[in-house]
C-alpha positions as CSV (number, residue, x, y, z in Angstrom):
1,X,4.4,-14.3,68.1
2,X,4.1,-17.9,66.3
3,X,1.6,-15.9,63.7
4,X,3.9,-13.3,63.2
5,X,6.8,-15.7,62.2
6,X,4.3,-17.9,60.3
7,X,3.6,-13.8,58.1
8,X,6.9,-13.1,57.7
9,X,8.0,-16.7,56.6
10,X,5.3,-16.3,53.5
11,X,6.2,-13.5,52.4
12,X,9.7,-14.4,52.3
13,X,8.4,-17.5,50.1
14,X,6.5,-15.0,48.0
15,X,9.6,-12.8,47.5
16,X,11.8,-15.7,46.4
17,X,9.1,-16.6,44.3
18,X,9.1,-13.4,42.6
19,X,12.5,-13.2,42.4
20,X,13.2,-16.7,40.7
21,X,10.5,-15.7,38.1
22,X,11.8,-12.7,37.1
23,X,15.6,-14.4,36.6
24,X,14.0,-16.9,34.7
25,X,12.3,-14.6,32.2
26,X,15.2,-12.3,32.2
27,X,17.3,-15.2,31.0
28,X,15.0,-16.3,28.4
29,X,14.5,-13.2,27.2
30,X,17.9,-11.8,26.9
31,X,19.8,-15.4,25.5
32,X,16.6,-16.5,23.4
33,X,14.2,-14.3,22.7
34,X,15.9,-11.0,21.7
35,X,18.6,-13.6,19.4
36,X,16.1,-15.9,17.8
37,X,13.6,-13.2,17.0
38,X,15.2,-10.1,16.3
39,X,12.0,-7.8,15.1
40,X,13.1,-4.8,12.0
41,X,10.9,-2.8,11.2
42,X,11.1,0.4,8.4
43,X,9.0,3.6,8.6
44,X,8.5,5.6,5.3
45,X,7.9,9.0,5.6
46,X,5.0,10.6,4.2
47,X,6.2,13.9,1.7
48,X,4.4,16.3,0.0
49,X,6.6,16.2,-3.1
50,X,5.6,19.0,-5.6
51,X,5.2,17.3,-9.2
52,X,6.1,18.5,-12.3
53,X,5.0,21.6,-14.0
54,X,6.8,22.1,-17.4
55,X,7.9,19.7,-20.1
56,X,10.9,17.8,-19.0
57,X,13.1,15.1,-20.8
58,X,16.4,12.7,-20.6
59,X,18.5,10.8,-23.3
60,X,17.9,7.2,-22.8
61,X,20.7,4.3,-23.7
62,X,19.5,2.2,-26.5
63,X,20.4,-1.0,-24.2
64,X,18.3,0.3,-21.5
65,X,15.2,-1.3,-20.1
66,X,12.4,-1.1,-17.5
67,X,12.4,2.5,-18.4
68,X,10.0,4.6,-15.5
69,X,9.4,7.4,-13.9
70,X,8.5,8.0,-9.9
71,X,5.1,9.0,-9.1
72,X,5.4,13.1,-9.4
73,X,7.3,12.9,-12.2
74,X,10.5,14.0,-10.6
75,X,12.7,11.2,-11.2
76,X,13.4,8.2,-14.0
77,X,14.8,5.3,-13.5
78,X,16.3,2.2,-16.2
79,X,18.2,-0.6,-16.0
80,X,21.4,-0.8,-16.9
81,X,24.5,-3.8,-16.7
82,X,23.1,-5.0,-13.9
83,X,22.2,-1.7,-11.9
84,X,19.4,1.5,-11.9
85,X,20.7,4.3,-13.9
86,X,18.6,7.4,-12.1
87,X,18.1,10.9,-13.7
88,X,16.8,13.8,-11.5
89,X,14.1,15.1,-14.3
90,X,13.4,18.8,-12.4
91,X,17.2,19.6,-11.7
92,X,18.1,17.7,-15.3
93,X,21.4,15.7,-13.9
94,X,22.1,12.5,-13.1
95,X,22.2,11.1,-9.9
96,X,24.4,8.0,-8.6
97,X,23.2,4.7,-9.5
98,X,21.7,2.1,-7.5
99,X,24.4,-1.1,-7.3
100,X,24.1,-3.9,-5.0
101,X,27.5,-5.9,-4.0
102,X,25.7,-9.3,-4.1
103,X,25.0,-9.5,-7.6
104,X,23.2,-7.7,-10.7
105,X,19.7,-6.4,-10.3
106,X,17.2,-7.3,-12.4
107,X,13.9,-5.7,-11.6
108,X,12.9,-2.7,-9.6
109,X,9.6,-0.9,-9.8
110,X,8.9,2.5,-8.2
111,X,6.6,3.1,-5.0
112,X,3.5,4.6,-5.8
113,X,3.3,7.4,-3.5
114,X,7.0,8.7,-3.2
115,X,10.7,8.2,-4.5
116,X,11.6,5.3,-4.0
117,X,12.6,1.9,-5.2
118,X,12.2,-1.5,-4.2
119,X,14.8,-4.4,-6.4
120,X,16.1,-7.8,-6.2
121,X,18.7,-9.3,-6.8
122,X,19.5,-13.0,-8.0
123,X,22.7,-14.6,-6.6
124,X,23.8,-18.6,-6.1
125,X,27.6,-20.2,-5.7
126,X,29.4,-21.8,-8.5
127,X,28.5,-25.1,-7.3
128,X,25.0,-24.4,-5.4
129,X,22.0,-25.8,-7.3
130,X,19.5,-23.4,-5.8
131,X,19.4,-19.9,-5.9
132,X,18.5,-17.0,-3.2
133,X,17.2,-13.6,-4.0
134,X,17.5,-10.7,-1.6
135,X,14.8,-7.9,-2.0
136,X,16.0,-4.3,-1.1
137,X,14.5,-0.8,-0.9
138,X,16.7,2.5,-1.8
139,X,15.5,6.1,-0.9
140,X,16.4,8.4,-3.9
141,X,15.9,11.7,-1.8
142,X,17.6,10.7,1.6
143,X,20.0,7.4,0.3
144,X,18.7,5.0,2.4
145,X,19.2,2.0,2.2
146,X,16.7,-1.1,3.4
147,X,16.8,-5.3,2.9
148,X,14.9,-7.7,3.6
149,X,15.8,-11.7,4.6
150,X,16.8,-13.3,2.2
151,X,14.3,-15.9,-0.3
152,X,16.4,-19.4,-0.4
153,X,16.1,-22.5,-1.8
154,X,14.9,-21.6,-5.2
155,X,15.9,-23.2,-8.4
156,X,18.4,-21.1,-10.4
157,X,15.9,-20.4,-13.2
158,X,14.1,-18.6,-10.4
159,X,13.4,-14.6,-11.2
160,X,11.4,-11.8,-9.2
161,X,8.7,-10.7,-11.6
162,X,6.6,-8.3,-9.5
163,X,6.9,-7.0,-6.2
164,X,4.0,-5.0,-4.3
165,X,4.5,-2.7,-1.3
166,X,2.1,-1.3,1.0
167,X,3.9,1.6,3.1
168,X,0.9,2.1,5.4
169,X,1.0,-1.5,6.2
170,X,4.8,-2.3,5.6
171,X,3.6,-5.5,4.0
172,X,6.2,-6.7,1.1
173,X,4.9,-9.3,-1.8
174,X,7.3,-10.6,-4.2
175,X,6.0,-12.7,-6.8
176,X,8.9,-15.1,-8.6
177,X,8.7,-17.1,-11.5
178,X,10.2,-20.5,-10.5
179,X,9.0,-22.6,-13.9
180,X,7.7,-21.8,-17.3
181,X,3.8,-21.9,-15.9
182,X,4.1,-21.0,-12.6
183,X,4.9,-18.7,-9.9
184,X,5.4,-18.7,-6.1
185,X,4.1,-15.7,-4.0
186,X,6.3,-14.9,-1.0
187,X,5.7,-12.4,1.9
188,X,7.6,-10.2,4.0
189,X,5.5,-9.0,7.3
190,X,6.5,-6.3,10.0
191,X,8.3,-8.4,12.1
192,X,10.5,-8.6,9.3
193,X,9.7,-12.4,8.1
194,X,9.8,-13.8,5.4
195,X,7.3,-16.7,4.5
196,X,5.7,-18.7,1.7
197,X,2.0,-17.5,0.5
198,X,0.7,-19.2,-2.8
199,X,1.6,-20.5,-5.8
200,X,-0.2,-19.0,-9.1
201,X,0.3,-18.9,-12.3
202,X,3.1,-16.7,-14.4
203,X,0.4,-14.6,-16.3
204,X,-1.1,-13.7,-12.9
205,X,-1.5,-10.0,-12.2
206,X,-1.3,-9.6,-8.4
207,X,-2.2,-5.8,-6.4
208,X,-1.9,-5.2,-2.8
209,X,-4.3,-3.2,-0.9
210,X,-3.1,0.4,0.4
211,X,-4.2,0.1,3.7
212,X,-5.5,-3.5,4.9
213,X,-3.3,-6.7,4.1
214,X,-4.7,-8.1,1.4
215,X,-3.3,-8.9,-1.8
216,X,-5.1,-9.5,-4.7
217,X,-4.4,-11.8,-7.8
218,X,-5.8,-13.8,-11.0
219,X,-6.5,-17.7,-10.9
220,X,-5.9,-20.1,-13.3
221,X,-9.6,-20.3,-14.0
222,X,-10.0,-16.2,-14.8
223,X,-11.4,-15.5,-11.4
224,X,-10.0,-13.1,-9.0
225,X,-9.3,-14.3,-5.4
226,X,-8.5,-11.9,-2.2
227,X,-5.6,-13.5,0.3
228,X,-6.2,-12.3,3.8
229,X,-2.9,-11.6,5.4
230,X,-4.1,-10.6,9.1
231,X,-6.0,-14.3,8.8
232,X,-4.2,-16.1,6.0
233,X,-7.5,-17.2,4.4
234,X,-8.8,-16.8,1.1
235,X,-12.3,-15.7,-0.6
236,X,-13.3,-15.0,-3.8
237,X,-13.8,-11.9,-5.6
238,X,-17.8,-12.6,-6.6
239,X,-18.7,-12.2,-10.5
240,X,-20.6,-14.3,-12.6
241,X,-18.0,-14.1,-15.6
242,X,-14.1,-14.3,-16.5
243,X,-12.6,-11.4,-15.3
244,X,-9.0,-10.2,-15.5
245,X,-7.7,-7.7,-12.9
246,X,-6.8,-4.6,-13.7
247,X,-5.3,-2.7,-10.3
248,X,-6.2,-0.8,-7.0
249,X,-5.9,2.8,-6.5
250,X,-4.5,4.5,-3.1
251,X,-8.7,4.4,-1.5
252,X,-8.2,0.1,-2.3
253,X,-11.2,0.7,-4.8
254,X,-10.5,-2.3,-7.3
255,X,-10.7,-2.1,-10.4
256,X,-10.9,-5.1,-12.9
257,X,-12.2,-6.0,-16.8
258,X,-14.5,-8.6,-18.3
259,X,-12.9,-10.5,-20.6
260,X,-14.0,-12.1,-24.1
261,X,-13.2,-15.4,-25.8
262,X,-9.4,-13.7,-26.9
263,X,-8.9,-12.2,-23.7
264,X,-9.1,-8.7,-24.1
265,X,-11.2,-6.7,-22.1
266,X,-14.8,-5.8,-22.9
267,X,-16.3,-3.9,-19.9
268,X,-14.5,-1.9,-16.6
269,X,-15.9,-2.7,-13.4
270,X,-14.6,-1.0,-10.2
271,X,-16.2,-0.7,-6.8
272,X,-15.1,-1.4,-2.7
273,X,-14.2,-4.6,-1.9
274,X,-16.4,-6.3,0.8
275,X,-16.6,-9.7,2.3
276,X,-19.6,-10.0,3.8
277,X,-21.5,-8.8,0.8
278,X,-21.4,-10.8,-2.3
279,X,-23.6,-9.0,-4.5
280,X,-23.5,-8.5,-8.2
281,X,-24.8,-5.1,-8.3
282,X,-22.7,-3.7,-6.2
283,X,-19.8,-2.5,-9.0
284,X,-19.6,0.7,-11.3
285,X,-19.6,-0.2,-15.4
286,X,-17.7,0.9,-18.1
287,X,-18.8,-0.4,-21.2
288,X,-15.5,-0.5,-23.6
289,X,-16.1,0.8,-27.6
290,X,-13.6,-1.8,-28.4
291,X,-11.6,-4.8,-26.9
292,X,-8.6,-3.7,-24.9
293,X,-5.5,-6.0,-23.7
294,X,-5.2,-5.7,-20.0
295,X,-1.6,-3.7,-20.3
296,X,-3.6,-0.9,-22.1
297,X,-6.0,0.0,-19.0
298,X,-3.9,2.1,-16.9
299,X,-5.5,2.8,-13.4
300,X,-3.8,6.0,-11.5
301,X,-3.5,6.1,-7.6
302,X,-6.7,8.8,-7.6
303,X,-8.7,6.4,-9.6
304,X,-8.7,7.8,-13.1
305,X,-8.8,5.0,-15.5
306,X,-7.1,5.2,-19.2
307,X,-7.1,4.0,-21.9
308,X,-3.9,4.0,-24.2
309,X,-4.1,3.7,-27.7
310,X,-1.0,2.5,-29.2
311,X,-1.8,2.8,-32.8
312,X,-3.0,6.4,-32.5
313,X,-1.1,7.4,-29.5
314,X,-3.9,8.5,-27.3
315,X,-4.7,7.9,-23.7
316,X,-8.3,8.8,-22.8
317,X,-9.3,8.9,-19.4
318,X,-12.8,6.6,-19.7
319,X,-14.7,8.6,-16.4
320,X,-14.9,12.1,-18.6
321,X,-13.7,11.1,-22.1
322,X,-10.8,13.3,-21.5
323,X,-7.8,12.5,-24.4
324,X,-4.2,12.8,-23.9
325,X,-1.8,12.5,-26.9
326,X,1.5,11.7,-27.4
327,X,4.5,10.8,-29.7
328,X,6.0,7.7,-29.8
329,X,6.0,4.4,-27.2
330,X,4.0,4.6,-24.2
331,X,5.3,4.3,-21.3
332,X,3.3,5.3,-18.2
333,X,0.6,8.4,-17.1
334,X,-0.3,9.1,-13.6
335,X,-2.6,11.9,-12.2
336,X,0.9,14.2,-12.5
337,X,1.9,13.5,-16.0
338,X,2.2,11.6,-19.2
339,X,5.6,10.0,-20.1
340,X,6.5,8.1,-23.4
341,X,10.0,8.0,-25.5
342,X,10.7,8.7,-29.0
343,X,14.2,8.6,-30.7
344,X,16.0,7.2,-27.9
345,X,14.6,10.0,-25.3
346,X,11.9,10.0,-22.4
347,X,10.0,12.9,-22.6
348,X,7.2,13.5,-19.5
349,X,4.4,16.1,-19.8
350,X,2.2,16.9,-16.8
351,X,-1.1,17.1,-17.0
């Protein structure tokens, strides 16, 4: 009998014990946890959007800027007194515009693999001395909307002048010109946070990876460095000479040029990117018939590389010699199409 009592009186011990546990973690969780880490998260669907297959066109403001189009050629976008004036190209009509209540937006960029846009906004008090900008997402098919925390305590000469997206990864980087020489490189993860990465400077072309976390970007000594995201560490893209980086297409081959004593590019080289190996010979050449500034090698998300010729209005894909004409400024080719405008209208062709 004395054993028996001496049983039961554990396990009551060991059923109060459980019980205190569990209404200690259930307090944490539900008055800490879920309110001091609230975790937002955005899934982009996937679509097999049909691009263009005839000749399409818009009129375009003369005041208009950051003049695009989406990735199939379906939709254009500018900006316009503060917001992005869209135009459906197939279904020729306007669609509404993209306005944010917290201020005038001054850049957006398209995503590279469906319709949508990703902005910011700039906006400070009357008598604040630093400045915040918010970076939002708008769906042009389904209207949704999407922000991200907000970036504070910036100077109020601050400006977003990139942004790169990942959708298989959900991994944001905004890169914002704080000075005349430099910029600061800011990241938003998947558990929706938002968190200082590097500085670099403003000249600094930065390209995320498709499908690791890794963002890649220009130092101040012409080399091209790799940030690790998962490990936040950084390596060195290995190359004897100055390079300047050109872009990564949608299998994360990258893609950059070997730069002369004025800059401009001499010679293409593109291959996988590969930490453990360090090797030289590891990267495909293209050897250029002329110098080229970096904004003239165009680099498509199936890995077609072009070269545009302003002066004779050619783009000539460099892997088959291929040539591409057209009338007027250039402003973008993908694998779907070549757009350009001429006489305050954007015409796009596929190809």
């Amino acid at each position: 009998m004395k054993t028996i009592k001496i049983i039961k009186r554990i396990y009551k011990w060991i059923i109060l014990s459980i019980l205190i546990q569990v209404l200690v973690l259930a307090y944490l969780n539900f008055n800490y946890l879920l309110k001091e880490h609230d975790i937002k998260a955005t899934s982009y669907d996937i679509k097999e959007n049909a691009p263009i297959k005839e000749d399409s066109s818009m009129k375009i403001p003369s005041e208009a800027s950051s003049l695009s189009v989406s990735f199939d050629g379906n939709y254009a976008a500018y900006l316009l007194e503060g917001k992005v004036c869209l135009y459906d190209l197939k279904n020729k009509e306007e669609k509404t515009s993209v306005t944010d209540s917290n201020g005038d937006i001054n850049y957006f960029k398209w995503l590279p693999d469906r319709n949508i846009i990703i902005y910011s906004v700039n906006s400070f008090g009357k008598n604040s001395e630093t400045e915040k900008i918010l970076i939002s997402t708008k769906d042009i098919e389904t209207d949704n909307n999407h922000s991200y925390p907000v970036i504070s305590g910036l100077s109020k000469s601050s400006e977003v002048t990139d942004i790169e997206l990942s959708p298989l990864t959900n991994m944001v980087y905004v890169k914002i010109k704080t000075s005349s020489s430099k910029s600061r490189i800011y990241k938003f993860d998947i558990m929706y946070q938002s968190n200082f990465v590097i500085n670099v400077g403003n000249s600094a072309t930065i390209k995320e990876a498709n499908l690791s976390d890794k963002l890649f970007y220009e130092d101040s000594e012409n080399r091209i460095q790799i940030w690790d995201g998962k490990r936040s560490s950084r390596t060195r893209l290995s190359y004897k000479n100055k390079v300047a980086l050109i872009g990564l297409d949608s299998e994360d081959t990258v893609y950059f040029g070997e730069t002369n004593s004025d800059g401009k590019l001499t010679k293409i080289l593109y291959g996988k990117y590969d930490n453990t190996d360090h090797s030289e010979n590891k990267w495909e050449e293209i050897q250029l018939k002329s110098s080229y500034d970096k904004k003239d090698i165009v680099i498509t998300e199936n890995g077609n590389i072009y070269s545009i010729d302003t002066e004779k209005n050619v783009a000539t894909n460099l892997k088959n010699n291929s040539e591409v004409k057209y009338e007027g400024e250039f402003i973008g080719i993908s694998d779907n199409y070549i757009a350009y405008s001429k006489d305050n209208k954007l015409k796009v062709n596929p190809l």
